[in-house]
C-alpha positions in Angstrom: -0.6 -3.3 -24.5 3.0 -3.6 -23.4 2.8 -1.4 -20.0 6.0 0.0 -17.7 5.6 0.2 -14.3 7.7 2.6 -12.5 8.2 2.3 -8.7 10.8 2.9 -5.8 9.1 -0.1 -3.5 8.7 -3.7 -4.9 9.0 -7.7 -3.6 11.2 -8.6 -1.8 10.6 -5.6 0.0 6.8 -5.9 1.7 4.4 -3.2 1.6 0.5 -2.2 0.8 2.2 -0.7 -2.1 4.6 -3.9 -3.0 1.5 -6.1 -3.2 -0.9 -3.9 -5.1 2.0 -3.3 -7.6 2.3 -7.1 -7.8 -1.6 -7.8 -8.3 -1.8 -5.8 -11.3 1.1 -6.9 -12.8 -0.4 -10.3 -13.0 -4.1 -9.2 -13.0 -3.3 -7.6 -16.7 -0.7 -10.4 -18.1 -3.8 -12.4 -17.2 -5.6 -10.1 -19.8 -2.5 -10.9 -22.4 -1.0 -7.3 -21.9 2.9 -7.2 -21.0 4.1 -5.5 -18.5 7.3 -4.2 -17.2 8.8 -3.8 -13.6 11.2 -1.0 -13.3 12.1 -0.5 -9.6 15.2 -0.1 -7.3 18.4 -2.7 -6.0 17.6 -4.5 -3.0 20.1 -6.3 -1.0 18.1 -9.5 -0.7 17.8 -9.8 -4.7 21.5 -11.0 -5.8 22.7 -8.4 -8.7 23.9 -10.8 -10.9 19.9 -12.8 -10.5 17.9 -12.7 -13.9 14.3 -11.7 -13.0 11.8 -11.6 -16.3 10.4 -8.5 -17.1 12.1 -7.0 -14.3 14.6 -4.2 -14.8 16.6 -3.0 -11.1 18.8 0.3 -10.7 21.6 1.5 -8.7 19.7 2.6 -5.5 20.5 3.7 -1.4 17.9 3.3 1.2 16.0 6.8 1.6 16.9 9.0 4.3 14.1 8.7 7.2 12.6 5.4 5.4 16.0 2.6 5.8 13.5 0.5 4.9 12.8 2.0 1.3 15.0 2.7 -1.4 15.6 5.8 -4.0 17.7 5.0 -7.4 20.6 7.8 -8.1 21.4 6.6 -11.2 20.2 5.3 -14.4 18.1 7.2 -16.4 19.1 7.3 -19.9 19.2 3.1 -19.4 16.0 3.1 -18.3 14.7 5.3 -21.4 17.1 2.3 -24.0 15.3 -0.1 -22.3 11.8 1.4 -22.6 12.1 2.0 -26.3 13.6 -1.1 -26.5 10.5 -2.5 -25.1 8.5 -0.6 -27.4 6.4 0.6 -24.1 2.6 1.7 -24.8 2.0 3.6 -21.3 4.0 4.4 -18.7 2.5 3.9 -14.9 4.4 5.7 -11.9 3.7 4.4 -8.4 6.0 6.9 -6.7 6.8 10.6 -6.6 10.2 9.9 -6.0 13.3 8.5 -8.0 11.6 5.8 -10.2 8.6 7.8 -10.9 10.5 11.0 -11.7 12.5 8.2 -14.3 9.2 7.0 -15.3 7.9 10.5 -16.2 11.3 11.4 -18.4 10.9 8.2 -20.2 7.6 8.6 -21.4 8.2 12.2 -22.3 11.1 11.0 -24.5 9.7 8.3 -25.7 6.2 10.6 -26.8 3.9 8.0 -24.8 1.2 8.9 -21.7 2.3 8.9 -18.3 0.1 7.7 -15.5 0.5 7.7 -11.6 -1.1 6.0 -8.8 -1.3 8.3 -5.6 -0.4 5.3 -2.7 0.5 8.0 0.4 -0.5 10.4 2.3 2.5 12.0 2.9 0.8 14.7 5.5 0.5 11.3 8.2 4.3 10.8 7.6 6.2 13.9 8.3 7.4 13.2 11.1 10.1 10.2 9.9 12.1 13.4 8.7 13.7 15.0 11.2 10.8 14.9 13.0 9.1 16.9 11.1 11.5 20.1 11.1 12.3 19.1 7.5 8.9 18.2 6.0 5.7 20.3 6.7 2.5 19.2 5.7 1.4 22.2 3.9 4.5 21.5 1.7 3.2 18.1 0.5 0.8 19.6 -1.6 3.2 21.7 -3.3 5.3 18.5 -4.1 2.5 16.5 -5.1 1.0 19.2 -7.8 4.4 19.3 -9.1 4.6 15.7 -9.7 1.8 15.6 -11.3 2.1 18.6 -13.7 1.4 17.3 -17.3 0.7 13.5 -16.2 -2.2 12.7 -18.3 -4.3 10.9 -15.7 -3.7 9.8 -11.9 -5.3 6.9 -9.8 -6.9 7.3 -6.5 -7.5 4.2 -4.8 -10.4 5.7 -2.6 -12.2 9.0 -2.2 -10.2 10.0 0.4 -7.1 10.2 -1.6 -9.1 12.2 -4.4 -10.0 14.4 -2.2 -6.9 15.0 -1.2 -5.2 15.6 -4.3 -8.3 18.2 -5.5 -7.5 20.0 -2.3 -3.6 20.2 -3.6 -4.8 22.1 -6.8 -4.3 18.6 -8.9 -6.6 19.7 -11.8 -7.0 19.4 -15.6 -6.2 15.3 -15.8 -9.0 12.3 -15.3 -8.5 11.6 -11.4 -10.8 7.9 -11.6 -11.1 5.9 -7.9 -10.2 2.6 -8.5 -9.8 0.6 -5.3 -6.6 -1.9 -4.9 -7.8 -5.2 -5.9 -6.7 -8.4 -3.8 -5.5 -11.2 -4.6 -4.5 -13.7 -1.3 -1.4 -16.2 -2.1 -2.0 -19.4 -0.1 1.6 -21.1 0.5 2.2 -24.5 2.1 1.8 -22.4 5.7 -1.8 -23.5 7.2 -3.7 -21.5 10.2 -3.1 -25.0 12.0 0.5 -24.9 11.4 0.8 -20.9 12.5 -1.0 -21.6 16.1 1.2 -24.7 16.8 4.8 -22.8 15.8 3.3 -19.9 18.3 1.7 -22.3 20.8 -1.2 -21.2 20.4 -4.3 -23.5 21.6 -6.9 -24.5 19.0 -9.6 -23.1 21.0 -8.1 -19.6 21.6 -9.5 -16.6 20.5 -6.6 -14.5 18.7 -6.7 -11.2 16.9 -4.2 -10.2 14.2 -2.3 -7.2 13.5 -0.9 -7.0 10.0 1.3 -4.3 9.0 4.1 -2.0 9.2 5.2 -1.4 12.7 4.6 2.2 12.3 4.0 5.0 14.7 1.2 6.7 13.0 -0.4 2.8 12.7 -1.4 3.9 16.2 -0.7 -0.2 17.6 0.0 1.0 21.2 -3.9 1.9 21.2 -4.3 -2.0 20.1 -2.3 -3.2 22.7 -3.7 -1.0 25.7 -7.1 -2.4 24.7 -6.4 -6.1 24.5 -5.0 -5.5 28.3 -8.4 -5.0 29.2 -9.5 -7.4 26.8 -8.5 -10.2 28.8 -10.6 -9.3 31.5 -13.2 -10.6 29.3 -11.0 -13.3 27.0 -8.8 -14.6 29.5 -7.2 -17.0 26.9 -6.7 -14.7 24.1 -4.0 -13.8 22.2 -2.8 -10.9 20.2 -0.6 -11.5 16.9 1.5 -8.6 15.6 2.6 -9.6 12.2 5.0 -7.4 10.1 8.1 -4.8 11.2 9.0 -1.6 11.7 10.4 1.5 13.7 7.8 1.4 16.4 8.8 -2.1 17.1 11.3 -1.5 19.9 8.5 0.8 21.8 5.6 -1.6 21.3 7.2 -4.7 22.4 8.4 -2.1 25.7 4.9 -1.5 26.0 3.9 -5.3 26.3 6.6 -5.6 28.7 5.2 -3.0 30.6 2.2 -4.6 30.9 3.3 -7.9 31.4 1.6 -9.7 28.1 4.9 -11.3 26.9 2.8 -14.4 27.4 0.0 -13.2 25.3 1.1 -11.1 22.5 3.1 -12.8 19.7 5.4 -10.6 17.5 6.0 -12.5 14.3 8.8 -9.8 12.5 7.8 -9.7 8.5 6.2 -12.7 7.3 6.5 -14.0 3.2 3.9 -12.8 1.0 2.6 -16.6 0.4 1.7 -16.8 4.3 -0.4 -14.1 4.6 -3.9 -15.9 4.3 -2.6 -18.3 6.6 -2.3 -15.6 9.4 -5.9 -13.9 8.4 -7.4 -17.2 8.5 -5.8 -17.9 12.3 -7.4 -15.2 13.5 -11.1 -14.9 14.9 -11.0 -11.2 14.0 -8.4 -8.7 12.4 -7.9 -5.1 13.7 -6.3 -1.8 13.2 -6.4 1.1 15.1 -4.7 3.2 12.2 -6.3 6.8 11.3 -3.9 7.0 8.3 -4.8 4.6 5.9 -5.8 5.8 2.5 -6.7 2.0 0.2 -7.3 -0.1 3.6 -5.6 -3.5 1.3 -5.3 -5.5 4.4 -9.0 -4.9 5.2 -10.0 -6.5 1.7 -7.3 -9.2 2.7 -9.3 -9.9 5.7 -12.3 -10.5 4.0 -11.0 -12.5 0.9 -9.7 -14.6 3.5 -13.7 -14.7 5.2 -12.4 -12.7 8.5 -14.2 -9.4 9.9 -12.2 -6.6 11.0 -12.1 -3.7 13.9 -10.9 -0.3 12.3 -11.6 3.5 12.7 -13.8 5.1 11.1 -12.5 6.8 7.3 -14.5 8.0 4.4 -13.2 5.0 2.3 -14.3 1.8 5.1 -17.4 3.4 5.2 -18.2 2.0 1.5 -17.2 -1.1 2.3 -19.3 -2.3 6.0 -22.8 -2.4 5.5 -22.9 -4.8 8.1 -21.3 -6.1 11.1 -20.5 -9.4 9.4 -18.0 -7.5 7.1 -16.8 -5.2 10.3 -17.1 -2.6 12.6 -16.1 1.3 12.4 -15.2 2.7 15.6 -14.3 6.2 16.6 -12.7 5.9 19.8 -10.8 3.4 22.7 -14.2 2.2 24.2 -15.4 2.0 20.7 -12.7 -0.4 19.7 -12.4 -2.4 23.1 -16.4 -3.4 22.8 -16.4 -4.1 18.7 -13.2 -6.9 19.1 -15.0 -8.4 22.4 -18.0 -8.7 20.5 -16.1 -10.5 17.6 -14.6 -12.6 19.9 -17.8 -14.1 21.5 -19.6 -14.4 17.9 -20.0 -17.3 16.3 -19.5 -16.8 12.5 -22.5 -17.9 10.0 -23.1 -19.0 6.7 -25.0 -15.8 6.6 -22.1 -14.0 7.4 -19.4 -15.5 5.1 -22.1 -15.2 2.6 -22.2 -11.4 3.2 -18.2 -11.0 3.4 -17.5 -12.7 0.1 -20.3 -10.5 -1.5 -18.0 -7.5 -0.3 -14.7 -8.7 -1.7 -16.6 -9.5 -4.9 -16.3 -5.9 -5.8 -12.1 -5.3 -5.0 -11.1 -8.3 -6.5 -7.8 -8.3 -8.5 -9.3 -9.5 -11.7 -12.1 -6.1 -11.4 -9.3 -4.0 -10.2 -7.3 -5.3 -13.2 -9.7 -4.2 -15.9 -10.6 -0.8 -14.3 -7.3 -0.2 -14.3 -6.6 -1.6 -18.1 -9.9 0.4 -19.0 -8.0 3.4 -17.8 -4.9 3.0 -19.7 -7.3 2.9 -23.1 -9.2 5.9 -22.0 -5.4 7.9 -21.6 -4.1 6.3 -24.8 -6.9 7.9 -26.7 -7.3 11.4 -25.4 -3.6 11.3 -25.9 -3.2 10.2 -29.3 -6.0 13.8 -30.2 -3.6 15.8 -28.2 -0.3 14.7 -29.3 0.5 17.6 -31.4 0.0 19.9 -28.6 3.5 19.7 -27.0 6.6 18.3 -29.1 8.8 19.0 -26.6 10.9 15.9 -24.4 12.2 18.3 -21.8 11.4 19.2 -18.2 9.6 22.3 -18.3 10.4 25.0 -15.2 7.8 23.2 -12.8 9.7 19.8 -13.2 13.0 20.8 -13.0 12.3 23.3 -10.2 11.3 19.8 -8.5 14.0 17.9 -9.6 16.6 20.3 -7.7 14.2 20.5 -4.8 14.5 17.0 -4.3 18.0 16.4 -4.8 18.5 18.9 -2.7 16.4 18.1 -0.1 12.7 16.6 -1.0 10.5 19.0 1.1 11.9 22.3 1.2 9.3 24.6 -0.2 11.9 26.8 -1.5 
């Protein structure tokens, strides 16, 4: 199956999204299908670089998101190159400039059009404007949209199905296939990453991994591992990955005087990743907003427990403290890392983590997803008759305007 994926966020840049976009990609060339990158510029990637099976376009970073880009230009190339390609299925990761490209070229080129719902856009009004542009009663109206006449979209977890049923999604498959992992080990070791941070061998450390974000709620992290150290006096506190809240969270340290304690490592390369989960006695995040939970999964494939609130989607995954602990609130959190901290990892419990994983990993994530594209092909191929037509219809280009205009005005 020769298979286009369509997405506004890709390496170099790094992301949840990024990374589960990367382990299908090789998950199903693993299975002998081809598949297709078509995504935006980036300024790290040199224009003139070759990159197989990857096709870049014309792009400016997104208003509110400098960190993410939106292509203006480039969509009757991208449908040459897709019939050039001879794509089977088209696979949209955003709702934005690459997936609205993604969606014309499968309608031109009379093949089904899949999405993957990554974000809940409700936790992230408030990057625009803060929040006087985007409400989130107007997500849904977006989102349904988007969606109208996809023939199938992904949820990686109940929680995002959920969601999109409550939006008035309706007449498409909506299957929950969780993001499967699949943990790069570079020439970094966990050895290496406490010597280059001076950290002792025998010092406990808890990791942070992930966009510096405000609504990742890290301030709550850092207030708890204050108290933390009543307990841990030697412990130490890794914040791995960048952001907006950056500047406010290392104020905060200051504030509390931890510079000595709390390490902030800026964005670190895919390939070190492991390396990080495996320095740490315990991984943690005190996010409410996550909707896939990939850098739980990471923690496990890479035999570490985690610390996290409490979300419909975790709570499939612990079934027992050696996988992790779901908390509700401050105290909650505070008492789950000590007890981490002072427990000695098993047999029993590596045994119990790896079981866990078993079920997300990339090759399993892979062939759900591969199982789904089939299942599309063939309800399309009954129905292709129904609709002959390559244009937008009034829903789509109502959307269109709405977000060249501005993305979240309801009208």
């Amino acid at each position: 199956m020769k298979i286009g994926l369509f997405t506004d966020t890709y390496f170099p840049q790094v992301s949840g999204v990024a990374t589960s976009i990367q382990t299908l990609k090789v998950g199903l060339e693993k299975q002998g299908h081809q598949v297709y990158i078509f995504t935006t510029t980036d300024p790290k990637v040199d224009k003139h670089q070759e990159e197989d099976g990857i096709f870049r376009f014309s792009s400016l970073p997104y208003f509110g998101f400098k960190d993410r880009r939106m292509t203006f230009r480039g969509l009757m190339q991208a449908v040459e190159i897709a019939r050039g390609l001879d794509l089977d299925i088209v696979h949209t990761q955003t709702e934005f400039s690459l997936g609205l490209i993604g969606k014309y070229v499968a309608r031109r080129l009379k093949i089904p059009a899949i999405h993957t719902y990554h974000t809940m856009y409700e936790d992230y009004t408030h990057y625009f404007a803060k929040g006087m542009i985007i409400k989130p009663g107007a997500v849904a109206h977006i989102v349904k949209a988007y969606l109208k006449d996809m023939n199938g979209v992904i949820a990686p977890s109940e929680r995002v199905k959920a969601a999109l049923e409550s939006y008035g999604v309706q007449n498409m498959p909506i299957p929950v296939i969780p993001t499967g992992v699949a943990l790069t080990h570079g020439q970094t070791s966990h050895t290496d990453l406490r010597s280059q941070y001076g950290i002792a061998d025998d010092a406990p450390v808890i990791l942070s991994l992930g966009r510096l974000a405000y609504e990742k709620n890290i301030a709550l992290t850092i207030s708890a591992f204050s108290e933390i150290l009543g307990q841990f006096p030697n412990a130490q506190l890794v914040i791995a990955g960048d952001g907006p809240a950056k500047k406010s969270l290392m104020a905060q340290v200051a504030d509390l005087d931890l510079q000595d304690h709390i390490h902030f490592t800026g964005m670190i390369p895919h390939e070190d990743v492991a390396a990080y989960y495996q320095m740490a006695n315990v991984f943690v995040s005190s996010s409410d907003s996550e909707t896939q939970g990939l850098t739980f999964i990471e923690a496990l494939a890479a035999d570490r427990p985690f610390v996290a609130i409490d979300s419909p989607y975790l709570d499939s995954i612990v079934t027992d403290p050696a996988i992790g602990t779901l908390v509700e609130d401050y105290d909650g959190f505070y008492e789950a890392v000590c007890y981490y901290l002072a427990h000695q990892s098993t047999a029993a419990d590596q045994a119990k983590r790896q079981a866990a994983v078993k079920n997300v990993d990339a090759d399993t994530f892979a062939t759900r997803v591969a199982n789904f594209y089939q299942e599309v092909q063939a309800s399309y191929r009954q129905n292709d008759d129904d609709d002959d037509s390559d244009e937008l219809n009034d829903d789509e280009v109502g959307y269109l305007k709405r977000l060249l205009r501005n993305p979240f005005r309801r009208n």
